[in-house]
FIKOLDO-128688 format. One line per 4 residues: number of its first residue (from 1); their letters; for each residue z, y, x of C-alpha. Coordinates in steps of 0.001 Angstrom, whole numbers, m for minus. Layout:
BEGIN
NUM> a> Z/Y/X  ...
This chain:
BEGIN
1> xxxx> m14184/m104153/349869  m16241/m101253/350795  m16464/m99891/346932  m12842/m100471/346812
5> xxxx> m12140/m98381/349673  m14518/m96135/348469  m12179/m95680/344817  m9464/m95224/346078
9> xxxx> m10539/m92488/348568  m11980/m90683/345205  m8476/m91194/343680  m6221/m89868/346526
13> xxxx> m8480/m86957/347275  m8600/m86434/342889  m4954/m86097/343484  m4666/m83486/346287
17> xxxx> m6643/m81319/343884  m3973/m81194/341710  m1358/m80143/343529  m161/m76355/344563
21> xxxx> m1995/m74625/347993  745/m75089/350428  1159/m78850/348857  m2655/m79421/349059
25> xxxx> m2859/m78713/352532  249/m81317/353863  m1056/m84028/350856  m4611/m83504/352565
29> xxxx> m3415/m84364/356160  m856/m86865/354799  m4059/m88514/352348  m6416/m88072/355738
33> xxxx> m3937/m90423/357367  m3866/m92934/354651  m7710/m92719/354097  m7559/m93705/358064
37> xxxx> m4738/m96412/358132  m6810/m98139/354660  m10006/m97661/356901  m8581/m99291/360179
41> xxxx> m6685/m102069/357885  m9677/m102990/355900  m12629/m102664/358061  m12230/m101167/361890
45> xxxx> m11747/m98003/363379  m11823/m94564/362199  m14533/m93607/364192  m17012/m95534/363176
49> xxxx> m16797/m95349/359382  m17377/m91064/359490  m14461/m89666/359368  m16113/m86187/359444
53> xxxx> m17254/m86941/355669  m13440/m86768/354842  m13589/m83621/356703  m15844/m81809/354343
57> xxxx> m13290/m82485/351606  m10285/m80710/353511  m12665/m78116/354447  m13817/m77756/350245
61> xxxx> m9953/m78028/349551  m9457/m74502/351703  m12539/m72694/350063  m11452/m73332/346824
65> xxxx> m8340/m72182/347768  m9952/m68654/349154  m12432/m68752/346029  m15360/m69228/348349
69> xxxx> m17328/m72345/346652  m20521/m73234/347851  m22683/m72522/344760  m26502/m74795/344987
73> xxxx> m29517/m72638/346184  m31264/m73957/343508  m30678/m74150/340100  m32287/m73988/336339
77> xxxx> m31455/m70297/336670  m33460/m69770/339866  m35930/m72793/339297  m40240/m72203/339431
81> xxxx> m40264/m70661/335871  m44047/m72028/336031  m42344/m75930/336977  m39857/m75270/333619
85> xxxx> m43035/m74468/332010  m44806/m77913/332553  m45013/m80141/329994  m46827/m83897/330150
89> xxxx> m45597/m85777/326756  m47268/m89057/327958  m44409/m89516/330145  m41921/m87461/327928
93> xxxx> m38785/m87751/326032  m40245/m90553/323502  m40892/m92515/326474  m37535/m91634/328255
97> xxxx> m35833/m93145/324997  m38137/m96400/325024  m36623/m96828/328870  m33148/m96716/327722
101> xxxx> m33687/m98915/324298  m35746/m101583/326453  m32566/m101785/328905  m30065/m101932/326228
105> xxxx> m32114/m104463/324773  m32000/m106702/327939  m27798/m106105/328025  m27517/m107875/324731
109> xxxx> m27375/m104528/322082  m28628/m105183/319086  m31885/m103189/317595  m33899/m104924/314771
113> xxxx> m36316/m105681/316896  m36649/m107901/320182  m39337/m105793/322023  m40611/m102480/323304
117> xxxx> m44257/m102115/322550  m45823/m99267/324534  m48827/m98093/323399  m47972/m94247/325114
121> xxxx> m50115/m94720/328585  m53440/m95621/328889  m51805/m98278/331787  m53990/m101317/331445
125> xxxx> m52086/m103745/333599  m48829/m102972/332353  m50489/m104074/329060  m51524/m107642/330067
129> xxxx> m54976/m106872/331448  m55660/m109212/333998  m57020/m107739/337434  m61231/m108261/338289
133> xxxx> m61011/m110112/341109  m63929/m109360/342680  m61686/m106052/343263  m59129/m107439/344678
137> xxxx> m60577/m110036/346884  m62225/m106931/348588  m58856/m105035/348573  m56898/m107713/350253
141> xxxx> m59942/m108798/352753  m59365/m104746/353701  m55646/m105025/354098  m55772/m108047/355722
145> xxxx> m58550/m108696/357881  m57586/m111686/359100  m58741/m113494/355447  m62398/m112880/356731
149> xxxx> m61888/m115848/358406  m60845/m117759/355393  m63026/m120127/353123  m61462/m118725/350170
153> xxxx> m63667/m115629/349607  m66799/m115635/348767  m69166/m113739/351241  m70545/m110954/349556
157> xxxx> m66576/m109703/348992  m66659/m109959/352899  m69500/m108285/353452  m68433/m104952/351704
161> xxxx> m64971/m105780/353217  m66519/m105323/356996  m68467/m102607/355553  m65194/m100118/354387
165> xxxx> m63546/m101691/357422  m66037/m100264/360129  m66019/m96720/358240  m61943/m96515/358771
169> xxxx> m60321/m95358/362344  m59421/m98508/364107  m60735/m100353/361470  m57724/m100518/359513
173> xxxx> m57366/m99410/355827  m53907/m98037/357437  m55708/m94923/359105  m55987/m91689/357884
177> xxxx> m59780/m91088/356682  m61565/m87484/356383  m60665/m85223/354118  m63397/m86246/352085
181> xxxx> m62887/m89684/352414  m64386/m92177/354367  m68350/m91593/354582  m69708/m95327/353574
185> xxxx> m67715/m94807/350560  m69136/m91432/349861  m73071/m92831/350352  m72297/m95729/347949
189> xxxx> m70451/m93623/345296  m74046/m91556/345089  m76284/m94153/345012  m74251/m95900/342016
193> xxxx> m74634/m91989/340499  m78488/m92142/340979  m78635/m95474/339731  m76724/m94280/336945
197> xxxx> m78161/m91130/335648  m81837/m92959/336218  m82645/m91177/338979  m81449/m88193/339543
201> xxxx> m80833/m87024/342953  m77058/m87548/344368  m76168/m85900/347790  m72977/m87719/349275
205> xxxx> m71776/m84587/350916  m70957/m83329/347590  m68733/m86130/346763  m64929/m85951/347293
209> xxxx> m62926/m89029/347278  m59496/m88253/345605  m56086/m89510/344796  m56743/m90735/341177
213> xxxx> m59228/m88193/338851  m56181/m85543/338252  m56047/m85135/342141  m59692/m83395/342298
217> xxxx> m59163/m81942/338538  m56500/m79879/339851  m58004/m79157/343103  m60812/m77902/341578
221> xxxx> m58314/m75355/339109  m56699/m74368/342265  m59872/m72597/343152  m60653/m70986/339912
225> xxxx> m57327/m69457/338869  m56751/m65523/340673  m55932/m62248/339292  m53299/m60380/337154
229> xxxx> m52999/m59260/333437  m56289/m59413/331740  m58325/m60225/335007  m56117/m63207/335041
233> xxxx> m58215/m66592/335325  m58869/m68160/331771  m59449/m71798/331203  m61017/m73561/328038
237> xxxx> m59627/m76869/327322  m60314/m78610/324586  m57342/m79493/321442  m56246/m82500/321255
241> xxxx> m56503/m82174/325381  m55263/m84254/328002  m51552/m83272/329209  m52582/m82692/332353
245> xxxx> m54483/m79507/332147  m52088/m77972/330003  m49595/m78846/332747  m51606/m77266/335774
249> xxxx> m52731/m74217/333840  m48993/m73712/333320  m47897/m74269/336877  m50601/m72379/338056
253> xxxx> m49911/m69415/335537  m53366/m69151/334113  m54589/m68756/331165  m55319/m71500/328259
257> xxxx> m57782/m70546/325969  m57866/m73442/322531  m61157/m74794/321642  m60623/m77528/318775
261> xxxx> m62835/m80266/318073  m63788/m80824/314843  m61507/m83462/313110  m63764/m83734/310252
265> xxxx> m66945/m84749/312097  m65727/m87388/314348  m63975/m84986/316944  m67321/m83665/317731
269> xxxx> m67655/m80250/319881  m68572/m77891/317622  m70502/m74759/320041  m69270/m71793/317143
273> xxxx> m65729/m72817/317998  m66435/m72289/321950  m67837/m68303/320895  m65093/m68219/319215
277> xxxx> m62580/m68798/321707  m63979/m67700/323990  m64588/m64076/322670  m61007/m63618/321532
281> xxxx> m59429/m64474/325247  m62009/m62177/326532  m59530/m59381/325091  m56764/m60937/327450
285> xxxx> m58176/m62799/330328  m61160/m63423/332562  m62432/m67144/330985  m63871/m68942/334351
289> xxxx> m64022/m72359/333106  m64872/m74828/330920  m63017/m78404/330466  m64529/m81068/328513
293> xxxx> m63096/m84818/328060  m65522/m86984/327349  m65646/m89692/326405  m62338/m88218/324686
297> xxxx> m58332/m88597/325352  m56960/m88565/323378  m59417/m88248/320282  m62343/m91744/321484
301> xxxx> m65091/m89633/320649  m67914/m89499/322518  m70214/m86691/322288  m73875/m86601/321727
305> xxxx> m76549/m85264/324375  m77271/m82398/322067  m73641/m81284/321556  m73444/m81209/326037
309> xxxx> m76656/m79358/325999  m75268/m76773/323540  m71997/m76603/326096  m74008/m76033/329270
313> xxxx> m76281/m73812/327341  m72875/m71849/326638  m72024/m71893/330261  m75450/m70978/332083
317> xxxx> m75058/m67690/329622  m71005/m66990/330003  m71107/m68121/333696  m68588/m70863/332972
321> xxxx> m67340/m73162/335520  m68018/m76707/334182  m65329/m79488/334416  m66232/m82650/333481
325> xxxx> m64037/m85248/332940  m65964/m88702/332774  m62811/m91348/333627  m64110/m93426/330388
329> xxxx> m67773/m93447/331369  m67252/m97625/330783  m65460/m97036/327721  m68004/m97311/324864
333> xxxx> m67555/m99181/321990  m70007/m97974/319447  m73265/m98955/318761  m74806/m96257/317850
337> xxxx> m73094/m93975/320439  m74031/m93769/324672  m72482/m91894/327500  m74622/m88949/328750
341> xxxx> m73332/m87780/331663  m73182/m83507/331877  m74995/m83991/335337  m78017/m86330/333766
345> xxxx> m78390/m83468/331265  m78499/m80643/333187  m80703/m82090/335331  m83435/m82609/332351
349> xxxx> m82567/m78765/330824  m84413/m77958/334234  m84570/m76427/337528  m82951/m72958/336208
353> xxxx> m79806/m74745/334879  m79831/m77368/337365  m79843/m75445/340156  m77002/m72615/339155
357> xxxx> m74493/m73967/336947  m71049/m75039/338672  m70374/m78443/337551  m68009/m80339/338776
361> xxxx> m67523/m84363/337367  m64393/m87225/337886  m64557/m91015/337840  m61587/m93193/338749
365> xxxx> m60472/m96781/339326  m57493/m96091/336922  m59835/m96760/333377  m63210/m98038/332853
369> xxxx> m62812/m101543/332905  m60948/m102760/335896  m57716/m100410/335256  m56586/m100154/338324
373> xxxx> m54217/m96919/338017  m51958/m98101/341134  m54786/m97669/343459  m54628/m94257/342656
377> xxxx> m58554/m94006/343433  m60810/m91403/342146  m63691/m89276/343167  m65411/m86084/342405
381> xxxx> m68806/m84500/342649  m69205/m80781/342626  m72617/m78945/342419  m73839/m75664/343378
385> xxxx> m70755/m74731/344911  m71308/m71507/347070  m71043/m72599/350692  m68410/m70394/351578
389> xxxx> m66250/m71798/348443  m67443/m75128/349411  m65365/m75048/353079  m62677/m74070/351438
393> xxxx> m62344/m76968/349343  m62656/m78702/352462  m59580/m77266/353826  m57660/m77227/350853
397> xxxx> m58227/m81137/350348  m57587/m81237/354297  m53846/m80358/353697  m52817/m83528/351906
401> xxxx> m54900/m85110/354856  m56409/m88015/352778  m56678/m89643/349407  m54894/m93438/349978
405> xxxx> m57278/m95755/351691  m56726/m98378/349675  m57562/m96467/346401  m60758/m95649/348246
409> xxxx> m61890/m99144/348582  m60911/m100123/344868  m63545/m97187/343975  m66289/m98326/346660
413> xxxx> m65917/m101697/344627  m66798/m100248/341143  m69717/m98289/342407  m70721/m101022/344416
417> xxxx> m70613/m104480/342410  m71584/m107863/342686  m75648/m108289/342126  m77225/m110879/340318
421> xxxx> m78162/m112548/343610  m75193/m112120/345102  m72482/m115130/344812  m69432/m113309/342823
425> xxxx> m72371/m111633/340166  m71294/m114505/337362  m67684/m114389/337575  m67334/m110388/337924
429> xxxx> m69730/m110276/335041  m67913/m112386/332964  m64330/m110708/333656  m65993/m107323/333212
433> xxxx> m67689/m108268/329932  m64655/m109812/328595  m62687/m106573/328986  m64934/m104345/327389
437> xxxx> m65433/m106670/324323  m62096/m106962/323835  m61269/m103546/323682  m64360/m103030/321415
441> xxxx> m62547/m105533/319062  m59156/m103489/319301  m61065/m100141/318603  m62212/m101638/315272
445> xxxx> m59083/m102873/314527  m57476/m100188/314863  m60009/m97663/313238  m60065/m100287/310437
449> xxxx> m56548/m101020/309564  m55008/m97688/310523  m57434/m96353/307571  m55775/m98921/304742
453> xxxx> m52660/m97312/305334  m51354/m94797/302730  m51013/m91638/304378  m53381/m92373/307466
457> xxxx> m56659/m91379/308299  m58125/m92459/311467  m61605/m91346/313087  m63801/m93914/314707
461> xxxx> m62210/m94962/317853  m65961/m94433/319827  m64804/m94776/323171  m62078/m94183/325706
465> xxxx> m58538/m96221/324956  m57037/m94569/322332  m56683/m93900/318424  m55218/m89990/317190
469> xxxx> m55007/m90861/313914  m53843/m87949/311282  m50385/m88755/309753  m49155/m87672/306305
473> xxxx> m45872/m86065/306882  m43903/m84971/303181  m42543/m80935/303317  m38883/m82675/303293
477> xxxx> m39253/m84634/306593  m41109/m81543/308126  m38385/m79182/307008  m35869/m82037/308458
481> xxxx> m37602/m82120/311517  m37878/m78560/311958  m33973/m78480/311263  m33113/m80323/314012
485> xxxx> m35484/m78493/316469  m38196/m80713/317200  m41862/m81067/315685  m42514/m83338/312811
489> xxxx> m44524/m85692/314360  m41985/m86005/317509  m39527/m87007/314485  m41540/m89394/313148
493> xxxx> m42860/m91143/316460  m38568/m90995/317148  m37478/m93451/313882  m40678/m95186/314649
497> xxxx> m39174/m96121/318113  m35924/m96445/317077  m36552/m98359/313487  m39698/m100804/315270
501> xxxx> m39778/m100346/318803  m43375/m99031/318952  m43220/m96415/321268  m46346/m94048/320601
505> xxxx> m46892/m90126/321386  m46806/m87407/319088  m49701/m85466/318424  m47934/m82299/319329
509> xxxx> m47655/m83118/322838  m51862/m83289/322871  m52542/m80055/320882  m53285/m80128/316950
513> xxxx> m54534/m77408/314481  m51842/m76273/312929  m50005/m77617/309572  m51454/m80844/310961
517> xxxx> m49728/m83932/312601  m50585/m87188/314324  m49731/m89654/317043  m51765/m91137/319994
521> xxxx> m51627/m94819/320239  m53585/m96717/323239  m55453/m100024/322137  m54948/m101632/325523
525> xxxx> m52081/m104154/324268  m53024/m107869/323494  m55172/m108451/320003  m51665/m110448/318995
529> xxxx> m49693/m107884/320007  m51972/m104842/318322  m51656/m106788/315252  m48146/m106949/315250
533> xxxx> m47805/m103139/316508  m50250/m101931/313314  m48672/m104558/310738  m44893/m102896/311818
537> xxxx> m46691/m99289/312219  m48154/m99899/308235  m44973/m100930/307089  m42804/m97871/308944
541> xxxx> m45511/m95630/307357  m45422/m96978/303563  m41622/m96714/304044  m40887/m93173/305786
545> xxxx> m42405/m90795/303289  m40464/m92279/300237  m37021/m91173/301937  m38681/m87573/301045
549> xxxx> m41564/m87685/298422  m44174/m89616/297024  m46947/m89430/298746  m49571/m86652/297579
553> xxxx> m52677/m88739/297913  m54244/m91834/296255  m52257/m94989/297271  m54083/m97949/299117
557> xxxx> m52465/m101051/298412  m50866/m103341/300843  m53138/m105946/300019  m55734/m104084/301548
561> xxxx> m54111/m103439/305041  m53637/m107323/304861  m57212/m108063/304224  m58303/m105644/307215
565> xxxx> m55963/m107747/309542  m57811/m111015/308284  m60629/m110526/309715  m59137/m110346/313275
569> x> m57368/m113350/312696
């Protein structure tokens, strides 16, 4: 009844608007009436259903009539030009399109497919990953502290339950915490870095608990970026990069200077790219810092301990702020690769470089292998920050009062697991080992199968959760694409979607040398459902370039894809 009386005020009002001025004002009283008798008839009195909302429509009815209309204070026109600026294609159009195709889907239109299969965000969960319950058990126990009483969880989860608990105001995960985040949290995150980087020394008052890594990552930018025209603050991020620093730097109107990793050798950091970067924005900005991924989103590289030597080598001599972004430190898959984390290895360059370079390093609960990106937990660690600087973090973190609680405890759980002693060791072990194996399956997979594909060339997927393979796009398609204003590879990611529903992310939205294209594609779905994304993604591919050329390259047969899928069978 009440959306009925709600059309037909919208269709007497609709038809007051019509009429002349002198009309407009007797319809409006005679149409206020009516709205009122309708209102009293269907549902009660006039004054309790607002009449003053009718109101504001007599009162629009005589500004439009003196040409006065309200016009909205804000508008593209007098939008942030730096917010217009920001860009983040994990989330972007691509995705927005999946969204509506995945609803139409479930209202009966027909697509020749039956699914939507993501592989755009690095979302574990939303991928099937089950949670480690070791995690939540602690979680919950902090949420809900009346479950310490229950025989249902084990005591160790209890134990480190009490622990968080007595380090939160009232003990209740629903109190704010410092700034910083709550201290017990703090000591345990730098013991599990000591224990981590073999030793070397970890002060807790240099750790930062935040919301997620990306909190503290732009935080930290926050504090770099000043000046105007060429004194303007210059950042170094690395292409392919992560959307997210492309995003800040824009929204904070800095500068982004392009180092690209080399393709060719594995995505490796190549230090005679850096001096070259970095001495052509010197003739434009001031370049204060220097962001590194690693191990890399979206390229799965992981880089060697001489290539981060070579990069804080660079820094100690440029004076270079040093971001590092270590969210994948779990995420290794090869064999003959390790993570080294840029801490660890300035530490063993010595005291000079040890002792002077600004480095500051992320971790979160969102990757590694629990996934927990709803938490929204995260920490950083910041060296040699000048005191001074350093309470100014302080207060600047102090403004947004507190990272969540919750996503605090989710990160005290992966720096503090189960022991062997302990009673949960065997069962978090075996969920934690699980994960990583399978996604060290998936990685070859991928790498494997993407590479039998005519037209595809994929690096070694070393780490992380993703594969940027390069894609073979014909001059037709890219003049097509170009045609119809949007990058080749967003064009080709599009009829992917719309001809498979594989929803991916076009290299262009990472970075890419240009004259080259790819896609980003996260290995985090089910083995079944991987196979099933590459078999459609090899048979899109073989398909697309022959509605523009033959391919320019030696051809791969079919037969060989197949064989590559075998052995995951």
């Amino acid at each position: 009844m009440h959306r009925l009386q709600h059309l037909a005020n919208r269709s007497l009002i609709a038809r007051v608007f019509d009429q002349s001025p002198a009309l407009v004002r007797t319809k409006a009283r005679e149409t206020s009436c009516l709205v009122q008798s309708i209102r009293f008839k269907t549902q009660g009195p006039v004054e309790q259903y607002g009449q003053k909302r009718f109101s504001t429509a007599e009162a629009t009815v005589v500004l439009r009539e003196n040409g006065k209309i309200r016009e909205k204070s804000l508008t593209m026109d007098t939008l942030n030009p730096q917010v217009k600026a920001v860009e983040y294609a994990v989330r972007g159009p691509i995705v927005t399109k999946a969204g509506d195709i995945e609803r139409g889907l479930q209202q009966g239109q027909k697509h020749p497919f039956t699914e939507v299969i993501k592989a755009n965000i690095g979302d574990s969960h939303a991928m099937g990953q089950k949670p480690i319950t070791f995690l939540r058990q602690v979680v919950a126990l902090c949420s809900f502290p009346e479950l310490l009483d229950s025989s249902s969880f084990p005591e160790d989860a209890k134990q480190r339950a009490r622990r968080i608990l007595q380090g939160c105001g009232g003990q209740s995960l629903g109190s704010y915490s410092a700034s910083q985040g709550v201290d017990c949290i703090r000591q345990d995150i730098a013991v599990y870095i000591e224990q981590r980087d073999k030793g070397v020394p970890a002060d807790w008052d240099n750790i930062y608990l935040t919301t997620g890594a990306s909190d503290g990552i732009v935080s930290i930018l926050k504090m770099l970026v000043s000046g105007q025209g060429r004194s303007r603050s210059g950042v170094m991020i690395p292409i392919p990069q992560y959307p997210l620093y492309s995003a800040a730097i824009s929204e904070m109107e800095a500068v982004q200077i392009n180092y690209y990793l080399d393709e060719d050798n594995c995505w490796a950091l190549d230090i005679n790219e850096l001096h070259r970067a970095y001495q052509a924005a010197k003739e434009h900005c001031h370049p204060r810092v220097i962001c590194i991924i690693n191990p890399g989103n979206p390229t799965g590289q992981v880089q060697s301990k001489k290539c981060i030597e070579e990069v804080l080598h660079f820094a100690y001599e440029e004076n270079l702020f040093v971001m590092s972004d270590e969210v994948y430190q779990d995420n290794v898959y090869s064999p003959d690769c390790q993570f080294h984390s840029f801490k660890k290895v300035l530490y063993e360059m010595g005291p000079e470089y040890f002792n002077t370079v600004e480095l500051a390093s992320f971790h979160s609960t969102s990757k590694g292998y629990s996934g927990e990106c709803g938490f929204r937990g995260g920490y950083m660690e910041v060296l040699n920050l000048d005191l001074e600087v350093k309470a100014q973090l302080v207060k600047l973190l102090s403004v947004r009062l507190c990272p969540p609680v919750s996503g605090q405890a989710a990160m005290d759980v992966i720096v503090n697991p189960p022991l062997p002693h302990e009673p949960s060791y065997l069962q978090f072990h075996k969920e934690k080992s699980a994960v990583l194996g399978a996604l060290a399956e998936k990685a070859q997979m991928t790498e494997q199968i993407l590479n039998t594909v005519p037209g595809i060339k994929c690096n070694p997927v070393q780490g992380a959760m993703y594969a940027f393979p390069r894609i073979f796009i014909p001059p037709r398609a890219v003049e097509e694409a170009k045609s119809l204003g949007m990058s080749p590879d967003m064009m080709y990611c599009l009829r992917l979607l719309e001809e498979t529903g594989i929803c991916l992310v076009p290299g262009s939205g990472f970075g890419q040398r240009e004259g080259t294209y790819h896609f980003r594609m996260t290995i985090l779905p089910t083995t079944e459902k991987l196979k099933v994304l590459l078999e459609k993604l090899r048979d899109f591919h073989i398909k697309f370039p022959k509605e523009y050329a033959s391919l320019e390259e030696p051809k791969r047969s079919e037969d060989d894809t197949r064989d590559a899928l075998k052995q995951f069978r």
